[in-house]
N, C-alpha and C positions, 0 to 999 in steps of 0.2 A: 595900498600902493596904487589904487586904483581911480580916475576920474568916474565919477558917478550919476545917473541922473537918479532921483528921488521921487518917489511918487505916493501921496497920500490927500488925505481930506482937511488936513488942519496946518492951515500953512504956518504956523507958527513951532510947531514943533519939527516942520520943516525943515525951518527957514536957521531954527538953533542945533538941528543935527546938521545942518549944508556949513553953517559955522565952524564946527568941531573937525569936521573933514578939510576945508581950507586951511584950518591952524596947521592941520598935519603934511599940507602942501600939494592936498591933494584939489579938485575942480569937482563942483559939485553943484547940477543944476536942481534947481526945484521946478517941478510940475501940481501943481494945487488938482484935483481933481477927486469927485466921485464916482468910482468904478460902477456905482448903483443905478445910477441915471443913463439914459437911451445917447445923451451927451459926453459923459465925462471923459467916455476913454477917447474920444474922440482927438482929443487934442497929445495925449501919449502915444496912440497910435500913429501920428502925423509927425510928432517925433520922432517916433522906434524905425520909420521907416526911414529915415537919413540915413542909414549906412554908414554909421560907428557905430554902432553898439555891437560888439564884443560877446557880451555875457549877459543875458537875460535872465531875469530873477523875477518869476510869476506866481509872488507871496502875497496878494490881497486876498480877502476872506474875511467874513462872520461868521457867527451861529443861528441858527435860527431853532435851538431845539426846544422843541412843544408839539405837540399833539399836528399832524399833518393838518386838520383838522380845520387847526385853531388858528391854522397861522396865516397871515394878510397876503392876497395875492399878489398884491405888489411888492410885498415885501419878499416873498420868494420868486419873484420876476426879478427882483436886484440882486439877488443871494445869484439866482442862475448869472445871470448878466455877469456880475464882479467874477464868479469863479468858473464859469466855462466860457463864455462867448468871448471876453476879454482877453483870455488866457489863447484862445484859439486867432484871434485877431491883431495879439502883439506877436504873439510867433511866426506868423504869415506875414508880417510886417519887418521883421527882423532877418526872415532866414534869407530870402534874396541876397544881399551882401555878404551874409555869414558864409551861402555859398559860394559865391563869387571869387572869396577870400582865401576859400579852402580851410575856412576853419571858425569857429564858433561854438558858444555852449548855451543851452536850455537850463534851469533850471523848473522846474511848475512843483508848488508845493503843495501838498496832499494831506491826508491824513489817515492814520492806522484807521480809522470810521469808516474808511472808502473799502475797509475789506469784513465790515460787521452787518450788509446789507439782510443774511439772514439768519445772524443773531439774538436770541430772545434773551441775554441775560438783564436782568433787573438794572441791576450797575450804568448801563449805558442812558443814554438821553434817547429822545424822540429826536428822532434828527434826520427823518424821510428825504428834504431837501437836500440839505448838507453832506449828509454821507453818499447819495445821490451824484453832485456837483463834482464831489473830489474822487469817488470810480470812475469817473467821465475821464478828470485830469489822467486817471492811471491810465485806461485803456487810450487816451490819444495820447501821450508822450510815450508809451510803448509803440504802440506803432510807427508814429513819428521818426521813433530811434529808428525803425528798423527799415523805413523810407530814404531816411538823411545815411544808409551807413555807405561808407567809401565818399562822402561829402568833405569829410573834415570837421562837419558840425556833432558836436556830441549832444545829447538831449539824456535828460533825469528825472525823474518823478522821487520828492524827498516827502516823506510818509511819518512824519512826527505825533506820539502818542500826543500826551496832557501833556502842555510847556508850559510853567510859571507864567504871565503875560498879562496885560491887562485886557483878552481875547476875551472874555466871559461877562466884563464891566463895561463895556464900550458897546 
């Protein structure tokens, strides 16, 4: 029941989820971007700060589990980029009007990983960046909360084990 803005890397799949929302009468922009790049968020950001947005919802994210080691520095420069700096720069972007408003909501999405930092069991992946990226989520939307409280604006850290997805293929 909600007008939406949309934000991912493949505008097509976009462009046919922004479809499916206006059959239902709802308003539904597409933003085409890579959260991975020094650029991408740039243009979300210059959006979020218009002052409508409502309900923030800071679900971008990969994996990058392998060996700390092994893994490309740029690739864990965009892993950081997409799930803290972004997350940190759409909500600075957002919350002025939310305050303004006297009201607004955070969501940032996390994961149960962000609390296995010194966990040895076998079961888990290599996942130094990653689970790194989303403690960060945890401890700034905690605090966050406890900045914004008597604002109106509420803030959430959502912390999802293993979800079916195509997160591990992509």
């Amino acid at each position: 029941g909600h007008d939406v803005i949309l934000v991912a890397r493949r505008r097509q799949r976009l462009e046919a989820l922004a479809g499916q929302i206006e059959t239902g009468g709802r308003r539904a922009e597409v933003i085409v971007a890579d959260l991975t790049t020094a650029e991408g968020p740039a243009a979300v950001e210059a959006r979020a700060s218009k002052g409508d947005v409502t309900m923030l919802v800071n679900n971008a994210g990969f994996q990058t589990y392998m060996p700390f080691v092994e893994l490309d520095a740029d690739r864990a420069e965009g892993q950081i980029r997409a799930q803290v700096t972004t997350v940190v720069r759409l909500c600075r972007a957002v919350l002025p009007a939310m305050i303004a408003r006297d009201e607004g909501a955070i969501v940032n999405v996390s994961s149960t990983l962000a609390f296995s930092a010194g966990m040895r069991a076998a079961h888990l992946p290599k996942r130094a960046t990653y689970a790194a990226t989303k403690a960060f989520v945890n401890a700034f939307t905690e605090i966050l909360a406890v900045e914004l409280e008597g604002t109106g604006v509420r803030v959430q850290a959502l912390c999802p084990g293993v979800v079916r997805t195509e997160f591990h293929n992509v």
